[in-house]
N, C-alpha and C positions, 0 to 999 in steps of 0.2 A: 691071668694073662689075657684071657678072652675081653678083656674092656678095653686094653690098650691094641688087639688088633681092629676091632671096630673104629677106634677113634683112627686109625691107620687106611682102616676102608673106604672112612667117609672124606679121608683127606684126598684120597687117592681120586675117588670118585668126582670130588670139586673141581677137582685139578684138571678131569678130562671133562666134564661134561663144560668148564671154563676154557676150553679148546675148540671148541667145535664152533667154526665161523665167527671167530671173535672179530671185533671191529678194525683191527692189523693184528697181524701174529708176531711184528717188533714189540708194538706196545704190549700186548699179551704176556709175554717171556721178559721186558723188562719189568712189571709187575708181579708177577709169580715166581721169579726169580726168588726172591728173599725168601717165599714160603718152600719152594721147593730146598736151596740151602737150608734152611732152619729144619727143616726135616731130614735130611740127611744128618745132618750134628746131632741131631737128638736119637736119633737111632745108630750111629756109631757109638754114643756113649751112654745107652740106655743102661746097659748092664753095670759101667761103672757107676754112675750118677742120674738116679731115676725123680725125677719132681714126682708132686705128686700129683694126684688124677686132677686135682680142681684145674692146677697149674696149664694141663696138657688138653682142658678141653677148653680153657681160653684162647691156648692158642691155635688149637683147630678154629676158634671163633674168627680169632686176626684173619687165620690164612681164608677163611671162606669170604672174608672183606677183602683180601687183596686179589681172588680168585672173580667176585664181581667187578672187582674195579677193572681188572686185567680184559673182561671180557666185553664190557662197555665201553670202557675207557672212563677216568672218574668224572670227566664233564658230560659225561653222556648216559648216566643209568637212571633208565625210562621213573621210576617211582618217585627220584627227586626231582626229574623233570616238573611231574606232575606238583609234587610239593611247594618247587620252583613257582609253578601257574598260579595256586590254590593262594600262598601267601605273599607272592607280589616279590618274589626275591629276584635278583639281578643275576645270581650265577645258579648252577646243578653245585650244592653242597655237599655230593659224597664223598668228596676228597677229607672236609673236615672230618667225618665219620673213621676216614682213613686214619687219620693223623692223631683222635682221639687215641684209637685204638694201640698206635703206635708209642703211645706215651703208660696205657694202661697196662698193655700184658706185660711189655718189659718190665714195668715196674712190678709185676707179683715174681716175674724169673727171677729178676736182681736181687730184690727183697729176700727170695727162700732161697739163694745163692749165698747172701751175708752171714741168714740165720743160719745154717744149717753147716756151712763152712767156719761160722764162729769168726767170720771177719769181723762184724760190726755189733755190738751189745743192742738190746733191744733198747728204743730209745729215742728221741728228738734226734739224734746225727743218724741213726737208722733209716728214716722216714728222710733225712734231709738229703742221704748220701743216696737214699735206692730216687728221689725225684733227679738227682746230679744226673746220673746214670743215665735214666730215659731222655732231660732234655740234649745229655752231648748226643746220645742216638739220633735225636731228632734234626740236629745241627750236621752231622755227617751224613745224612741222608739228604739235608737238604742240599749239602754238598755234589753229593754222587748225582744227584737231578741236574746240577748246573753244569758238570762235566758232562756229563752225557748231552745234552743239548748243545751245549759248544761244540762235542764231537759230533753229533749227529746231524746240527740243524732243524731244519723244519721237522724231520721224518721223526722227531723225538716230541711236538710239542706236545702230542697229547699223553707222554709221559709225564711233563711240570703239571701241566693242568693249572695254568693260573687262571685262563678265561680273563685276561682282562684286567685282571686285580690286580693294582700295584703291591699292596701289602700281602700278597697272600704267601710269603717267603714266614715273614715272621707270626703269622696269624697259623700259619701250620705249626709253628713250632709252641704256638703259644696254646694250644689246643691239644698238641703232647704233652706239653707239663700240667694242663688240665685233667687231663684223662690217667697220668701218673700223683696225680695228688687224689683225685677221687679214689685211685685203689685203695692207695694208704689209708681215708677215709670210710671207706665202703667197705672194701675187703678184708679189711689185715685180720681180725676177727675170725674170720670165716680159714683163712689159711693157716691161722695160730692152730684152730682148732685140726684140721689136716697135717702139721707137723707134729702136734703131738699128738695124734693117735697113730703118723707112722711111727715117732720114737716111742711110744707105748710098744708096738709091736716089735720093731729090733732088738726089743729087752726084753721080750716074751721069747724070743727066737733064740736068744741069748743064753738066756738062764735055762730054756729047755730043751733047746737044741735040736727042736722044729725045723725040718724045712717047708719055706713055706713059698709058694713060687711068683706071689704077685707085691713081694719085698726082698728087697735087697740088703743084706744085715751090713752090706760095705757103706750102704751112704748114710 
């Protein structure tokens, strides 16, 4: 249990030290929103349905991107600036960073939600349905950005963060289905091997009737 309260520390600690004199504290709290939600769901339903470690430290990765963006604002974080200068680019790109990200962890959650629930066989429609998944995520979010600016006006815009860019509605979304197909490609491997060393263990717990306290014999 001591890994997953550290990964809990360092979220916590993101959260606040991403507090302290951020660029607006609307834009702040419309940005940190999702990772604080996503954190809460995950520890309401730790005990019944636990991911596994890789799963929970990727998405302490997401929340620490949305914890920067939240505290710069994504048009405005000082190192793409400078990246911005270095390669001549027209906008501050940590919003794609954003958007990557948005596309990649959901696709390891969805993916070890199909396997492990037995919804989807391993498989081309695995891989086809867990990319489904991330880009409607990315389509409803791009959603909730346009309401909120409708509702808010100006005081919202450096929540969209287009900077400018006409396409940058579909270029984010196209950048989550990038960042969800490289998991598939990068990852899946590495997660196969973390599902079954937890089902290795549930059936060691099983047949000996071990308790053992940093697995759950329910999921």
């Amino acid at each position: 249990m001591k890994k997953y309260w550290i990964l809990l520390s360092l979220f916590f600690i993101g959260l606040i030290l991403s507090g302290i004199k951020p660029h607006d504290y609307f834009t702040w709290f419309l940005e940190v929103f999702p990772a604080i939600l996503g954190c809460l769901v995950l520890m309401a339903t730790f005990n019944r349905f636990r991911f596994t470690y890789l799963t929970y430290c990727f998405i302490l990765i997401h929340c620490y991107i949305l914890f920067i963006g939240g505290h710069y604002t994504y048009a405005e974080v000082p190192f793409f600036d400078w990246i911005r200068e270095v390669f001549h680019q027209s906008r501050n790109n940590y919003d794609k960073v954003g958007h990557f990200a948005q596309g990649f962890v959901p696709a390891m959650i969805a993916r070890e939600l199909f396997i492990r629930l037995e919804i989807v066989k391993r498989g081309l429609w695995l891989s086809f349905l867990t990319v489904c998944v991330c880009i409607s995520i990315s389509v409803f979010y791009e959603f909730l950005e346009w309401g909120v600016t409708v509702l808010s006006g100006q005081s919202a815009e450096a929540f969209l963060g287009t900077q400018g860019y006409v396409w940058d509605t579909q270029s984010d979304m196209l950048y989550a289905m990038i960042g969800a197909v490289c998991m598939i490609i990068f990852m899946s491997r590495f997660q196969d091997k973390q599902l079954k060393r937890l089902k290795n263990n549930v059936k060691r717990i099983k047949k000996y009737g071990r308790k053992e306290t940093h697995i759950n014999p329910k999921t």
